[in-house]
C-alpha positions in Angstrom: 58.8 -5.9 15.2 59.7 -9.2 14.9 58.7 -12.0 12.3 56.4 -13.6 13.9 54.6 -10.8 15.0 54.9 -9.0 11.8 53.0 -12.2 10.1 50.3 -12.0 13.0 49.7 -8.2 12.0 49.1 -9.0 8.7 46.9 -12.6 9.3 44.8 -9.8 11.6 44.6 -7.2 9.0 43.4 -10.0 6.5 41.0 -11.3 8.7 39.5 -7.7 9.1 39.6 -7.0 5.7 37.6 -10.2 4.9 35.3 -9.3 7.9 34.7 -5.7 6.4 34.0 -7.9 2.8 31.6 -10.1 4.2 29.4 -7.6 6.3 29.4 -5.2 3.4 28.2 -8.1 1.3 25.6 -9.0 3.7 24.6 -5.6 3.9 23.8 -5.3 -0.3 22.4 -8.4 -0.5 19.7 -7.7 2.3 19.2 -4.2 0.2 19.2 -6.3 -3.1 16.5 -8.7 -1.4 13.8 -5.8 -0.5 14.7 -5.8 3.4 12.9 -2.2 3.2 9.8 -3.8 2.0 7.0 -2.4 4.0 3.2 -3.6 4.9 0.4 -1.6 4.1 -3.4 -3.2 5.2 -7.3 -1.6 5.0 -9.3 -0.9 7.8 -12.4 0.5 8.6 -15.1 -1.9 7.8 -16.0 -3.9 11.0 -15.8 -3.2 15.2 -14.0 -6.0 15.5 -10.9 -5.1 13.6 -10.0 -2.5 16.6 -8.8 0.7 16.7 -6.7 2.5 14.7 -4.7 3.4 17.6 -4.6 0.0 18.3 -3.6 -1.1 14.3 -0.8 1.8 14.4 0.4 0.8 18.1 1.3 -2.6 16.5 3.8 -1.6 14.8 3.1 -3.8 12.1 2.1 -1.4 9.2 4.0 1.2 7.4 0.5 2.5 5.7 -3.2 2.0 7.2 -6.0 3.0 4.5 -9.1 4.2 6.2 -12.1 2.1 3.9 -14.2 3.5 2.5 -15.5 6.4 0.3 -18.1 4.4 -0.8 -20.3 7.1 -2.7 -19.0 10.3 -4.4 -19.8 11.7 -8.2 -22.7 13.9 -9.0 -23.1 15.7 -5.9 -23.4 13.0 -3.5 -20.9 12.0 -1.0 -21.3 8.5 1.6 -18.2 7.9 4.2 -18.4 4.2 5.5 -16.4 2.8 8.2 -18.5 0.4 9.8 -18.5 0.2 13.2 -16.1 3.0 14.3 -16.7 6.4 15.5 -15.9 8.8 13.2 -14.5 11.6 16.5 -12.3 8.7 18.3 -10.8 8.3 14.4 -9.4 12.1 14.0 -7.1 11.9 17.1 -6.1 8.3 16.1 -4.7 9.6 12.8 -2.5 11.7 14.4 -1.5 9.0 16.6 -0.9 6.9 13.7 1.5 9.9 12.0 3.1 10.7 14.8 4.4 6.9 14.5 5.4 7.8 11.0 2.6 5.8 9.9 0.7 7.2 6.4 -3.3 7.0 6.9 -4.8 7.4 3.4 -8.2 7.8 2.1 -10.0 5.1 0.3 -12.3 5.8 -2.5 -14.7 3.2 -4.0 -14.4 -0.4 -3.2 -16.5 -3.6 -4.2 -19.6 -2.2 -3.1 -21.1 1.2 -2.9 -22.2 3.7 -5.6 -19.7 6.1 -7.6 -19.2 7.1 -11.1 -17.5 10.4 -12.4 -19.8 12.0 -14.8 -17.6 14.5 -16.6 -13.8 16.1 -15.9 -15.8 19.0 -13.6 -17.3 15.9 -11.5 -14.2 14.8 -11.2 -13.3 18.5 -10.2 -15.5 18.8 -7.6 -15.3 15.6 -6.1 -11.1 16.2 -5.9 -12.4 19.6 -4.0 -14.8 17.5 -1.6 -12.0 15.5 -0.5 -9.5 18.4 0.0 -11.6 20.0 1.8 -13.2 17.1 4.1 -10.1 14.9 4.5 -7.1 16.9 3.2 -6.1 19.8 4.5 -9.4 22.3 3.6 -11.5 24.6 5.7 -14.6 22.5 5.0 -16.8 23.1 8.6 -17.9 19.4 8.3 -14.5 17.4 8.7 -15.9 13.6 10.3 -12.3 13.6 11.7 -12.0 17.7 12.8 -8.7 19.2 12.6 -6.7 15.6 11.3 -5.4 15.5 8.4 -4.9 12.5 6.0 -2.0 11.5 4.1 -4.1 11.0 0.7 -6.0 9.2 -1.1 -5.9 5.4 -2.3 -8.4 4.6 -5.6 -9.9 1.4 -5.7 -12.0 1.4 -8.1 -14.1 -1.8 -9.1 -17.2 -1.0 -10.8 -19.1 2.1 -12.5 -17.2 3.0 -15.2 -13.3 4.2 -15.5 -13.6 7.6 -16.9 -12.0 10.8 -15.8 -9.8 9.3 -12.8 -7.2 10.1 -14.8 -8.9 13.4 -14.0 -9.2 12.9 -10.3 -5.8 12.0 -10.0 -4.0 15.1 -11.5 -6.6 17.5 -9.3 -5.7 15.5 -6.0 -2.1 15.4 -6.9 -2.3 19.3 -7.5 -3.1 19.9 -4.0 0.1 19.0 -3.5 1.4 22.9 -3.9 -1.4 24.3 -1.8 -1.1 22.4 1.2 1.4 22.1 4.0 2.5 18.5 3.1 2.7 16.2 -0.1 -0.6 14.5 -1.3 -0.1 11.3 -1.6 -1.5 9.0 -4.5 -2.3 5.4 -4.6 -4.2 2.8 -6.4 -5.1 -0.8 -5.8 -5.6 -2.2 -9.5 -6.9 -5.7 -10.0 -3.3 -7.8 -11.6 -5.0 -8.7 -14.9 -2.5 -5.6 -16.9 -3.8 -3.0 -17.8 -6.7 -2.8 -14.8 -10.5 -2.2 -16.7 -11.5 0.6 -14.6 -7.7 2.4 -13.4 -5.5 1.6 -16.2 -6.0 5.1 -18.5 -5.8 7.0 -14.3 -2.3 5.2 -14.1 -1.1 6.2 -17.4 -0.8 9.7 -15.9 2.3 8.1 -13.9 1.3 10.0 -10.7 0.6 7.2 -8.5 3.0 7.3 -5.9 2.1 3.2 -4.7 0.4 0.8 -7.1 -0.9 -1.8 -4.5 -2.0 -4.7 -7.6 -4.2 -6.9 -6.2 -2.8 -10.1 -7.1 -6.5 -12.1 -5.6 -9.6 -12.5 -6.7 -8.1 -12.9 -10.3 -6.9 -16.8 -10.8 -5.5 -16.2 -14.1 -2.5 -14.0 -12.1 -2.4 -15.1 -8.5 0.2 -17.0 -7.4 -0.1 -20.8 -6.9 2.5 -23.9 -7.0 0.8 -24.2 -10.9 0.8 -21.1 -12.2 4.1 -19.2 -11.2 4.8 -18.2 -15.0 2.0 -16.7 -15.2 1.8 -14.6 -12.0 5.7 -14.1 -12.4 4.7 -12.5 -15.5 2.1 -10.2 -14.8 4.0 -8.8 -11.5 7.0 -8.1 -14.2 4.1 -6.2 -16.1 3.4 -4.0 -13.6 7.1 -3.0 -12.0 7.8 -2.7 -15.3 5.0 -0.5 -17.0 5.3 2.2 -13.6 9.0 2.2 -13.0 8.5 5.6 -11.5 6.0 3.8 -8.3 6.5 1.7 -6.0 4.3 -1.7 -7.0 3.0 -3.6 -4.0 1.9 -7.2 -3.7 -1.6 -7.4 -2.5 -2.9 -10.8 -0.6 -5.8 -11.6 1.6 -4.9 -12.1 5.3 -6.6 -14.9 5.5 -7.9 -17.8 3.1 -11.7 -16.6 4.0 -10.9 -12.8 3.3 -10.9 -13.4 -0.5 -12.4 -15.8 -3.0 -8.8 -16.9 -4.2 -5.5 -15.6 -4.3 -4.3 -16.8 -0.4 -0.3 -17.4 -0.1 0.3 -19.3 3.3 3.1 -17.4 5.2 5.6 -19.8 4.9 5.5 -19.8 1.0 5.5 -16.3 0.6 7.9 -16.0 2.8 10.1 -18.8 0.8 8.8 -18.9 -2.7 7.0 -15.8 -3.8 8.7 -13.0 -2.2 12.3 -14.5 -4.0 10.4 -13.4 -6.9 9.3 -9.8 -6.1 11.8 -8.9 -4.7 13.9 -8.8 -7.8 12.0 -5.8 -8.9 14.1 -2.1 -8.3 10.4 -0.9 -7.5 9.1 -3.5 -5.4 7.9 -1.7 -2.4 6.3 -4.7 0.3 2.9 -6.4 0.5 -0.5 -4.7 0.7 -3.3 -7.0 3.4 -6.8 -7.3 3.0 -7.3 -6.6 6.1 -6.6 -5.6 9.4 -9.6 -7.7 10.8 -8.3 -10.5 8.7 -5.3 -10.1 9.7 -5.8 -10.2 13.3 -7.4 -13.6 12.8 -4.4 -15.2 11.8 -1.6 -13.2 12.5 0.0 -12.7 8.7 1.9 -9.5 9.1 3.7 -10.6 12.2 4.7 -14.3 11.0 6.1 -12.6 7.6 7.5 -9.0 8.5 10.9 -10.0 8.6 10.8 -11.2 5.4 9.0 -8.4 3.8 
């Protein structure tokens, strides 16, 4: 080989070797950014919102929480998805997993009555929702034979004890059925959360989805980034072991405060969470809010 082309083999080689640099630096910054970020959005409270078929077919969501569970403790149990049909829900779950999308049971919410009155409450009312929703033989299943992912607490009002109960009885179904039992929580972002912080102290929350609206003191806005930058280090921080979701309203009429336009998520506030090893996307109130403006889509690719 002559000199000339010996040079030009080695300015070739170089150039590869820079290539193979540059993409595998793209590659871990994209990793170090959260590109694996993932949406996960509540449904079930108006017609209007669709299907779940139809939420799952978007291809838009990672999770979809069925909301909600609105009454359980001392006996008495209240499913309410407003609007929907609880037999065209069971087959759309399935479609929804078969998508590899998690459907999860919400229990609580901001209105509705539920308290747990004692660690055998909270007993029973883990065996209620095996057996409706889990993976039981109860004979009354609202969605027959389809069986959900598990169960996300959102818990806002009537007291906080014993769902640190709940939470190890769900989470020992685990063993017993044919699939993990998944555990979530949606915790308002003032640390430690009044009603869910002694539950998450169990560390057995697979998904903290913090509600970072509703609650001025921590949500994020062009004056109070220290402080919301703060309290989302709080939480990553405190439950290392899950992954901590940012939660935002859809839309700027779905909560009282707390809305992020797309474009400054996108530029400003995910730069921030995404800087935590346990950062795991954004959680949307809702899918019928959602729908409205079109969040998801306009900020997936930066989730």
């Amino acid at each position: 080989m002559g000199t000339s082309k010996m040079a030009s083999a080695r300015l070739a080689l170089a150039a590869v070797a820079i290539s193979c640099v540059v993409l595998l630096s793209s590659f871990g910054t994209a990793a170090a950014t959260g590109k694996t970020g993932r949406i996960t959005v509540y449904w079930g409270q108006t017609s209007s919102e669709g299907s779940l078929h139809k939420a799952c077919q978007s291809n838009l969501y990672s999770t979809v929480i069925l909301s909600f569970l609105t009454k359980f403790g001392h006996g008495s149990y209240k499913l309410d998805l407003t609007g929907h049909s609880w037999s065209a829900v069971g087959p759309d779950i399935k479609y929804c997993q078969s998508k590899n999308v998690l459907v999860l049971l919400a229990i609580g919410g901001g209105f509705g009555d539920y308290s747990l009155a004692s660690k055998a409450d909270a007993k029973a009312v883990a065996d209620h929702i095996w057996d409706v929703y889990l993976g039981g033989h109860s004979k009354t299943r609202p969605f027959g034979d389809a069986v959900l992912d598990g169960v996300d607490f959102d818990i806002e009002h009537g007291g906080s004890k014993h769902y640190d109960d709940l939470a190890r009885y769900l989470k020992g179904y685990s063993s017993k059925g044919k699939k993990k039992v998944w555990i979530t929580a949606a915790p308002q972002c003032p640390f430690p959360d009044r009603m869910l912080g002694q539950a998450l102290e169990t560390g057995l929350f697979d998904r903290v989805h913090v509600q970072f609206y509703n609650n001025p003191v921590c949500s994020y806005r062009a004056s109070n980034v220290e402080a919301f930058t703060k309290a989302w280090q709080r939480w990553t921080r405190s439950f290392p072991r899950s992954s901590v979701y940012l939660g935002l309203p859809a839309s700027p009429r779905a909560a009282g405060s707390g809305y992020v336009e797309p474009a400054t998520l996108v530029s400003k506030v995910l730069p921030i969470v995404r800087r935590s090893k346990n950062y795991g996307g954004i959680m949307l109130w809702s899918r019928y809010w959602d729908l409205q403006t079109g969040y998801s889509r306009t900020v997936k690719h930066a989730v």
